[in-house]
FIKE-976097 format. One line per 8 residues: number of its first residue (from 1); their letters; for each residue x, y, z negated of C-alpha. Coordinates in pm, whole numbers, plus 50000, padded with zeros to 5 digits. Example, Ala and Ser with C-alpha at 12.3 -4.5 7.8 and 13.67 -1.06 7.14 Angstrom:
BEGIN
1> as> 51230/49550/49220 | 51367/49894/49286
//
This chain:
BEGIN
1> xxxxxxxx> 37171/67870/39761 | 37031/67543/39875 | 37186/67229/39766 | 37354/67149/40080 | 37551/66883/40202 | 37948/67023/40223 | 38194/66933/40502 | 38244/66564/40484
9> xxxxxxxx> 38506/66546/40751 | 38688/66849/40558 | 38675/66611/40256 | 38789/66323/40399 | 39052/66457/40558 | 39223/66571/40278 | 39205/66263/40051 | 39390/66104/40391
17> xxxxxxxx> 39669/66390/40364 | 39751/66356/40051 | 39748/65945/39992 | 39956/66013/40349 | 40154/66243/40118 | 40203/66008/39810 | 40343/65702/40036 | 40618/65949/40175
25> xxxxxxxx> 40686/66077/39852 | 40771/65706/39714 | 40938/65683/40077 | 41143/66010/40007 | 41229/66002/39632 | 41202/65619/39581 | 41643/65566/39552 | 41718/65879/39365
33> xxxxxxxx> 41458/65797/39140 | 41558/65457/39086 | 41915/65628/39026 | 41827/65903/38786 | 41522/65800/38616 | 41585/65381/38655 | 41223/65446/38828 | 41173/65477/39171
41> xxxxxxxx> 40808/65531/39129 | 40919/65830/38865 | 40796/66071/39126 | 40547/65887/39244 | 40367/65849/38879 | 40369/66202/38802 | 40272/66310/39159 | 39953/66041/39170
49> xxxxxxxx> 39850/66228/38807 | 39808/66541/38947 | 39629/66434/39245 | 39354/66243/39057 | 39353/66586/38877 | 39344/66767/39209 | 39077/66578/39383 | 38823/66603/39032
57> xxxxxxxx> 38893/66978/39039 | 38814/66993/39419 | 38513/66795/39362 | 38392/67027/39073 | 38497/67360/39286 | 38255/67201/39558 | 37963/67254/39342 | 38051/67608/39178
65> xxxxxxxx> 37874/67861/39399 | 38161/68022/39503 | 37993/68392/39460 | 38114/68379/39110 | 38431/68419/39193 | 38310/68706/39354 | 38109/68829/38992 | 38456/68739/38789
73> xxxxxxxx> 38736/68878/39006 | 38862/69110/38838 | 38863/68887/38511 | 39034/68612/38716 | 39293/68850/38886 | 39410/68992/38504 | 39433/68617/38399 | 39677/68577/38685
81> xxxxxxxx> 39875/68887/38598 | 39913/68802/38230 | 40045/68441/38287 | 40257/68628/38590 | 40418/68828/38309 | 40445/68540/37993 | 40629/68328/38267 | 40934/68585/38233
89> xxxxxxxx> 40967/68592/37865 | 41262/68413/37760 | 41133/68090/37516 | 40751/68104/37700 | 40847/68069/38051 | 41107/67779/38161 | 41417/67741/38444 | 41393/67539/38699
97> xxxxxxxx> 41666/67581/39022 | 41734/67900/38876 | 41406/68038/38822 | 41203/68103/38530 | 40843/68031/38711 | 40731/67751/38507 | 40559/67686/38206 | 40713/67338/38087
105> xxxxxxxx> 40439/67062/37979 | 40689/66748/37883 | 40816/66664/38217 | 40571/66838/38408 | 40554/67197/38474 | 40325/67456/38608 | 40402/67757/38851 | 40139/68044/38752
113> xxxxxxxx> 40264/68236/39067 | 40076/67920/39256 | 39707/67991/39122 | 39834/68399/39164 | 39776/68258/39490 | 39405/68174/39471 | 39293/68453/39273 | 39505/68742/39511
121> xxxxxxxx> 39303/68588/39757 | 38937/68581/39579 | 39000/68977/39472 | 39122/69097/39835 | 38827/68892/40006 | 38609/69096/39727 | 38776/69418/39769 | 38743/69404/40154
129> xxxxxxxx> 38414/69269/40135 | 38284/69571/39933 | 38489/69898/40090 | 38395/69746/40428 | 38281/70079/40547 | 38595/70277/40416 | 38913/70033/40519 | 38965/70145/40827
137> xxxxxxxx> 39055/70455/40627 | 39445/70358/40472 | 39454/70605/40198 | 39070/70548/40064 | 39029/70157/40200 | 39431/70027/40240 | 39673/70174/40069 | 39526/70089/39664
145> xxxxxxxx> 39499/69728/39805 | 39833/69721/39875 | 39932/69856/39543 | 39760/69591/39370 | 39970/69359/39605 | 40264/69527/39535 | 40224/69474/39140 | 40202/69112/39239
153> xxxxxxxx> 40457/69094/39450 | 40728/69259/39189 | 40612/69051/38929 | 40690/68719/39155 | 41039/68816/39285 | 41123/68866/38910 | 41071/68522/38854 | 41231/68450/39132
161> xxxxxxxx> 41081/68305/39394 | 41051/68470/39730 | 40916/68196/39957 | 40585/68234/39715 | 40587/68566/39723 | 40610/68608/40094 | 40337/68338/40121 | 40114/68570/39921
169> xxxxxxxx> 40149/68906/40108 | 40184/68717/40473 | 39851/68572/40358 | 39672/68877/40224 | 39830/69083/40509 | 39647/68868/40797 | 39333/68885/40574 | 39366/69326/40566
177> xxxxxxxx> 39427/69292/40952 | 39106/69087/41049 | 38932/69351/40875 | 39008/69583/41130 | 39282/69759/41023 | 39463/69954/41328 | 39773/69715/41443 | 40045/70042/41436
185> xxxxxxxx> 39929/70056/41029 | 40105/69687/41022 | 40379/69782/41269 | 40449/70041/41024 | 40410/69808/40698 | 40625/69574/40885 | 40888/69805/40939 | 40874/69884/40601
193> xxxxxxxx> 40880/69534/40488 | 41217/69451/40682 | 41382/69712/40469 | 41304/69572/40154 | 41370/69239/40270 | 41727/69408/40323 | 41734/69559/39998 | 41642/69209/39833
201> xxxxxxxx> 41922/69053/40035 | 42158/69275/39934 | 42114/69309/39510 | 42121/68878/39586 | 42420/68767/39760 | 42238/68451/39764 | 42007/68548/39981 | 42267/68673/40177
209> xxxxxxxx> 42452/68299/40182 | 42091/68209/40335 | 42099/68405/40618 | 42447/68335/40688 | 42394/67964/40657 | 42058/67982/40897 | 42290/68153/41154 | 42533/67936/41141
217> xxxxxxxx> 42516/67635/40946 | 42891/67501/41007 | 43039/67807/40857 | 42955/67665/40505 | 42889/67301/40568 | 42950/67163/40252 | 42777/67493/40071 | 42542/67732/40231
225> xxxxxxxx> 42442/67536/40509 | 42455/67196/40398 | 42076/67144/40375 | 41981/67238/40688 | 42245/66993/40836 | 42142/66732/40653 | 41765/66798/40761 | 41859/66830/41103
233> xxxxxxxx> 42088/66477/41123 | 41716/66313/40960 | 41522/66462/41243 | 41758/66441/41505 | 41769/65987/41544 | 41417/65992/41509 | 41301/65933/41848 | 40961/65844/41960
241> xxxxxxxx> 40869/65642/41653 | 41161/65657/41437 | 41353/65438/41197 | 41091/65299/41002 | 40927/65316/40711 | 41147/65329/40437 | 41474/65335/40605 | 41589/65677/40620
249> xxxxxxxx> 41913/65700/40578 | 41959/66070/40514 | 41737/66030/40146 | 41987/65815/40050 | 42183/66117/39845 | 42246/66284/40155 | 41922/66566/40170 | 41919/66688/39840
257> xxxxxxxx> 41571/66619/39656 | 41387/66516/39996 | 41078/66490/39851 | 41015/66858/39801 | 41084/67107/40046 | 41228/66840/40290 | 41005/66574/40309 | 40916/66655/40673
265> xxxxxxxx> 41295/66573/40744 | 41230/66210/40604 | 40900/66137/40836 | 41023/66256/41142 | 41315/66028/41050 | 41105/65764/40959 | 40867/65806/41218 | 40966/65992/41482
273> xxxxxxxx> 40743/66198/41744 | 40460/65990/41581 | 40488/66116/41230 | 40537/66475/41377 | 40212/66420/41609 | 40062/66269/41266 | 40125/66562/40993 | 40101/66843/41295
281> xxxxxxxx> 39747/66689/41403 | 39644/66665/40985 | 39706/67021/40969 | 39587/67111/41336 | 39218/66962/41203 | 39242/67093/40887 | 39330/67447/41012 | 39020/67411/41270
289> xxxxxxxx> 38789/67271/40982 | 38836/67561/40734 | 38830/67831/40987 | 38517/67719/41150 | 38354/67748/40802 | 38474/68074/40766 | 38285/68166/41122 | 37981/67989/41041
297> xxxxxxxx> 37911/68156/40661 | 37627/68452/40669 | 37788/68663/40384 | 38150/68871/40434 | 38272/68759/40074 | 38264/68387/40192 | 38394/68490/40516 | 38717/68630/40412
305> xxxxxxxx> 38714/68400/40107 | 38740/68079/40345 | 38969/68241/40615 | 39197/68304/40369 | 39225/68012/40164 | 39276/67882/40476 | 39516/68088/40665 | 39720/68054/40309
313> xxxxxxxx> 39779/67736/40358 | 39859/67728/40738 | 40139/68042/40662 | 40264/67831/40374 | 40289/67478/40605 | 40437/67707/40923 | 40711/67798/40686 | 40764/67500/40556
321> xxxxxxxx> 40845/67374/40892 | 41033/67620/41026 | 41279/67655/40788 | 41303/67205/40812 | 41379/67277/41160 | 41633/67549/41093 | 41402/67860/41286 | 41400/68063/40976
329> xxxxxxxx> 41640/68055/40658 | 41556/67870/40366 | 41281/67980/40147 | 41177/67716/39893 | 40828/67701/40013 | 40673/67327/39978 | 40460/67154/40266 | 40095/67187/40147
337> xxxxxxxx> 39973/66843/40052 | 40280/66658/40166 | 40579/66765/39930 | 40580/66647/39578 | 40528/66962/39310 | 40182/66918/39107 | 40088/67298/39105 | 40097/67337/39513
345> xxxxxxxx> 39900/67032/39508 | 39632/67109/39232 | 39624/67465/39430 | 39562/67363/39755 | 39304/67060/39639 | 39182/67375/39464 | 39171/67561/39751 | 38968/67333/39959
353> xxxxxxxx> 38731/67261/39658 | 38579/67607/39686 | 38579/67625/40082 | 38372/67310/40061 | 38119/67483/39826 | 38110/67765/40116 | 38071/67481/40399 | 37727/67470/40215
361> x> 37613/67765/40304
//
């Protein structure tokens, strides 16, 4: 490969979202921080650590030729299955909101089931850029991709965490379809999927209180559906250009932990239709940017590499916002670059590290 220039624009754009992303997270986290920790810039420290981490890891990524990941997925895909299964042994792997998906570094953590995330993604872009010929066949070229996906898939909701699961096979799914996969396969698949999504619900009467809540919040205010109300009241008074910055009211022990999964809730309070147009419009270009590499690259592997490192992080974002808004029940999934967790950050800066080494080609 020639030594290329990558995507600046891709580049900058990113170091934008996420210093974007810190300010809110002060914004967001800054009072219960201040109560808990006697340090409102408690989240703000340990965020800023990981994204000096991030963006040196996304620089580095940029000048790996991405084909080894190609050479070394299969090693890279065990990796991810053997810290999958450490995270659920009692004394290795650590609780967090009631699920052991962490491995605890002082007051830091790490989600393995993030970077499953990246190297799902680098074996199924390998997988379908090899058995090109045969997928269109789903017993020879789909169904032991899906098995593999499966494995993955069990080994998450163990943990668990659905919203990163679903992430994962919504992500991997869209990458098997562009292939060229019929469409009544996924009808099929889907149907399939709905069932065990039933079957989930029903051995987790949580899940259940989910549903319930996202149907009707008011049945449970104070319980169930208390979240959602709370994000909707930060949304709702935000107007055309909001509150201000820094005078949310709903962060003030209102939202629970609005820096996280919520933090969308505090800038459209804070900023109204403009911070909406702002972090839509971020991940409008970004979307754009990533896919148009993925269109432009000569080799398959790169192709479906890029598209879905890319299309991972638009599922995980659309999520994101539609359960803030209160389309789709609560899931736990964070907003890529925006929401404070160290993991989805270092992932996605990942993520765009190696799709600026394939901007090269």
């Amino acid at each position: 490969m020639k030594d290329k220039h990558f995507d600046k624009l891709l580049f900058i754009l990113v170091i934008l979202i996420a210093i974007f992303g810190i300010i809110m997270i002060y914004s967001a986290s800054s009072i219960w921080a201040e109560y808990k920790y006697n340090d409102p810039f408690k989240f703000v420290k340990s965020q800023s650590i990981f994204l000096i981490i991030g963006l040196i890891v996304m620089y580095i990524l940029s000048k790996v030729n991405y084909h080894n990941y190609e050479k070394y997925a299969n090693i890279i895909l065990l990796i991810c299955f053997i810290l999958l299964s450490l995270v659920l042994i009692p004394g290795i792997g650590s609780i967090r909101n009631g699920s052991r998906s962490w491995f605890g570094i002082g007051s830091l953590g790490i989600q393995p089931s993030e970077f499953a995330k990246i190297g799902l993604i680098i074996y199924v872009a390998k997988y379908l850029s090899k058995n090109n010929r045969i997928i269109k066949d789903i017993k020879k070229g789909v169904i032991p991709i899906l098995g593999v996906i499966g494995i993955f898939f069990l080994l998450i909701m163990l943990e668990p965490d659905f919203g990163t699961a679903m992430v994962i096979v919504l992500t991997l799914i869209v990458m098997i379809f562009i292939s060229g996969v019929k469409l009544s396969f996924f009808v099929k698949v889907g149907l399939v999927g709905i069932a065990g999504i039933v079957g989930l619900i029903i051995i987790a009467p949580y899940r259940l209180l989910r549903i319930i809540s996202f149907l009707n919040p008011w049945s449970d205010p104070l319980g169930s559906g208390y979240q959602i109300i709370q994000s909707l009241y930060a949304i709702g008074p935000g107007g055309l250009l909001g509150q201000g910055f820094l005078q949310s009211r709903q962060k003030q022990f209102y939202l629970p932990e609005p820096q996280t999964d919520f933090i969308f809730s505090i800038i459209s309070e804070e900023f109204g239709f403009l911070g909406i147009l702002i972090v839509t419009s971020f991940l409008l270009f970004l979307s754009y940017r990533i896919i148009k590499i993925s269109l432009k690259c000569k080799d398959l592997f790169g192709k479906y590499l890029a598209f879905g490192l890319g299309i991972g992080i638009i599922i995980q974002a659309l999520l994101n916002l539609a359960v803030v808004i209160g389309l789709i029940p609560v899931t736990g999934v964070t907003l890529p670059f925006f929401s404070y967790g160290g993991s989805s950050l270092l992932v996605s800066m990942a993520s765009i590290g190696i799709v600026l080494n394939i901007s090269k080609n």
